[in-house]
N, C-alpha and C positions, 0 to 999 in steps of 0.2 A: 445689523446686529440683532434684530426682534427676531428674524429669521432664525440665524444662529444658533438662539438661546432655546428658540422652539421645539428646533433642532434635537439640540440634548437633551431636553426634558423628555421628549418622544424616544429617543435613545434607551436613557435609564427608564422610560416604562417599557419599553420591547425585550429589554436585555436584563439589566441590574435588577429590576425590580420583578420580572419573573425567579433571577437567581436567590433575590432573598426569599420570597415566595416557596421555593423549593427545600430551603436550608429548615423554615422552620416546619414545615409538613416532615421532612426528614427526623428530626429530633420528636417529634410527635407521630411514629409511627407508625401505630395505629390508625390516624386519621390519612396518610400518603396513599397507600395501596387504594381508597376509596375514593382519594380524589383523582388520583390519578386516572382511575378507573372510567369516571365522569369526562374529567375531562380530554380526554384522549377521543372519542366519537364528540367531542363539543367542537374542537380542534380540528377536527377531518372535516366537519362544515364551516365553519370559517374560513381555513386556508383554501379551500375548492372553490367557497363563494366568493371572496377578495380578489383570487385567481382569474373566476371564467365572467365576474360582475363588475370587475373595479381595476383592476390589474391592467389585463388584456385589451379592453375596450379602449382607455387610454393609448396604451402600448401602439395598438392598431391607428389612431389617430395621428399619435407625430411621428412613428414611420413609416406605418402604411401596413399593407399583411406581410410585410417581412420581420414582422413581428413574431409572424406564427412561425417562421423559420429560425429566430432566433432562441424561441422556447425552448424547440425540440432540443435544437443543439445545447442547450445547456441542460436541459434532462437527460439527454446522453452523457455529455459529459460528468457529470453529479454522478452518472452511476460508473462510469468507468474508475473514476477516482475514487468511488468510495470499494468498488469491486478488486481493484489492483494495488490502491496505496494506504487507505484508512478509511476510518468510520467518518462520516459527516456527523450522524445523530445516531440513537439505540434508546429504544425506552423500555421495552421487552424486561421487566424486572426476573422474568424467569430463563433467559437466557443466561447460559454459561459467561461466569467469572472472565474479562479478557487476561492473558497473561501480562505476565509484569513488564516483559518487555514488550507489551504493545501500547503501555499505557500511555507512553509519551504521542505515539500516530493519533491514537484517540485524542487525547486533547487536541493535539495539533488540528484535528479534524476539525473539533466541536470549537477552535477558536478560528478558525476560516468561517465555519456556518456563521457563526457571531458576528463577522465582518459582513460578511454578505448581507443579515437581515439589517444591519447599519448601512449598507447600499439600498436596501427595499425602503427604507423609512424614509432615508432622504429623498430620495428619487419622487415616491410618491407626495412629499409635504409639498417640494418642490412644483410639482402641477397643480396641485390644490391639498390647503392645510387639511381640511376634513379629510382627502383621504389619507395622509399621512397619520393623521389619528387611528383611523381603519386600520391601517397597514401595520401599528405600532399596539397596539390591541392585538389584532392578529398573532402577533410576534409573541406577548408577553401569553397569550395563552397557549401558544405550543411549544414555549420554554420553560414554563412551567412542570409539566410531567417529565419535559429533556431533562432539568434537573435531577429531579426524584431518583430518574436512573441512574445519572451521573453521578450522583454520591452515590447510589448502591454500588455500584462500581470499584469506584474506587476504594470506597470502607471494604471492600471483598478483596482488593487489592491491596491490605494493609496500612492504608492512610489513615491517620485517624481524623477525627472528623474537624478538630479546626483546619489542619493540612489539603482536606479536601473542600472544605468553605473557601478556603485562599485560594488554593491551583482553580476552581469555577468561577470564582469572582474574577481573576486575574484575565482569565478565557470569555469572560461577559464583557469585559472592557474593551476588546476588540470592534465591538459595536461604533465606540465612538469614533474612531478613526475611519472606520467605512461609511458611517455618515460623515462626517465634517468632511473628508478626501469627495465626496460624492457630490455637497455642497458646495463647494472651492469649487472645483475641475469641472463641472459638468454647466458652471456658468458661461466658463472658457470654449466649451467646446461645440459647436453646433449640431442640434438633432442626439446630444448624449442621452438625453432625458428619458428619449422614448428606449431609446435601448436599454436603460437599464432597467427601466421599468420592465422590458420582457426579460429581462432573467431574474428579475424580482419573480416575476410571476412562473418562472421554469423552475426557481428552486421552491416556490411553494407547493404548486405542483407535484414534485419529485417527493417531499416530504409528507405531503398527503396520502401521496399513491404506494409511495415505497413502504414508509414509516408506519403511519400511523393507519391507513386501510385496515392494515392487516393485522394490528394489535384489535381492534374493535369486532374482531368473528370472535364469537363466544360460542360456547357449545351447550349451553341451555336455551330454549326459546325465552326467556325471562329476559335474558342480558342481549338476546339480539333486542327485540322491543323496545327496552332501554336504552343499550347503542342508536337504534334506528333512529328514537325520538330524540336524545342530545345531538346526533349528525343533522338534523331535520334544524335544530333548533339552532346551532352556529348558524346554517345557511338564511335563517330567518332574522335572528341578529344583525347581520352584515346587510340585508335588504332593509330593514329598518333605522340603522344606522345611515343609511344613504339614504332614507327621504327625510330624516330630520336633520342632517347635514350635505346637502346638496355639493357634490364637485366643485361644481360651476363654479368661479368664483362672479 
């Protein structure tokens, strides 16, 4: 039952607690564009270092290097499905309004990603609590800016904004069924763990390389610099985090 409860707390900090995070930078918006700004290269070195420092190396241990085979294939898949049936994530505040009828594939999208990083969380506590701490950190600082965009979004698509607090909050909850289903099921099932661990580590991955890479080129040399050193400084975080919280149990 300690597991469990671990569990959801790690949960509501991966998910709920980056969406309220979003909600009030939104209402203060002023202060959104700047953090976002921040943390979007904070976020591309975490998700890369959890990925290729903590994720994978695990991954590769309980099932071997068909780990790396099962990466690819869910970074493929991630992009076919966000290519042919909807958005996973969008943070891009300057990108075009989606239309109204797309609004429903987008969430649908953004509450699948929700499940999944509630696959990532559990997966990881489950081999050791420290990294599920990692993993769930990780999570809440690249949900963070998903927010920010996701009410721009939707407020551009006529929602007003408690209606768009409800429909993300509602899409953050997905979280928990992806962990608890991941905690249940993967006791049951022999060698689940490492597998899921590598498509934890394909969709961070995907999210990094896809996503947020490519918001972080800036076209003054001031904000590459800036980018440079917050992408510099996730990946330093995440190595620091792991010698003061060792795996191993």
């Amino acid at each position: 039952m300690g597991d469990f409860l671990n569990i959801a707390l790690l949960a509501f900090l991966g998910s709920v607690a980056g969406l309220i995070g979003g909600a009030v930078l939104l209402f203060k918006e002023s202060w959104s564009r700047k953090l976002s700004n921040l943390a979007l290269p904070l976020a591309t070195g975490v998700l890369l270092a959890v990925s290729f420092l903590d994720l994978l190396p695990e991954a590769v241990e309980e099932v071997g290097t068909g780990a790396f085979s099962i990466v690819l294939g869910v970074f493929i898949l991630l992009f076919l499905i966000e290519r042919f049936l909807f958005h996973l994530h969008h943070h891009s505040s300057g990108d075009e309004v989606e239309p109204k009828t797309t609004i429903p594939l987008v969430i649908f999208g953004d509450t699948i990603h929700n499940f999944l990083d509630g696959v990532a969380i559990a997966a990881s506590f489950m081999v050791s609590p420290p990294l599920g701490l990692t993993v769930a950190l990780a999570t809440f600082l690249h949900e963070t800016p998903h927010e920010i965009a996701d009410f721009g979004i939707l407020l551009s698509a006529g929602f007003t904004r408690s209606k768009a607090f409800l429909t993300n909050f509602y899409s953050a909850l997905a979280t928990f069924p992806g962990a608890f289903l991941t905690y249940f099921f993967s006791q049951k099932i022999e060698g689940s763990t490492g597998i899921l661990l590598s498509v934890a580590a394909g969709l961070f991955l995907y999210v990094a390389a896809t996503d947020f890479l490519p918001e972080t080129k800036m076209e003054s040399e001031k904000s590459s610099v800036k980018n440079v050193f917050f992408l510099v400084l996730g990946v330093i975080i995440v190595i620091l985090i792991g010698i003061a919280l060792p795996h191993s149990e």
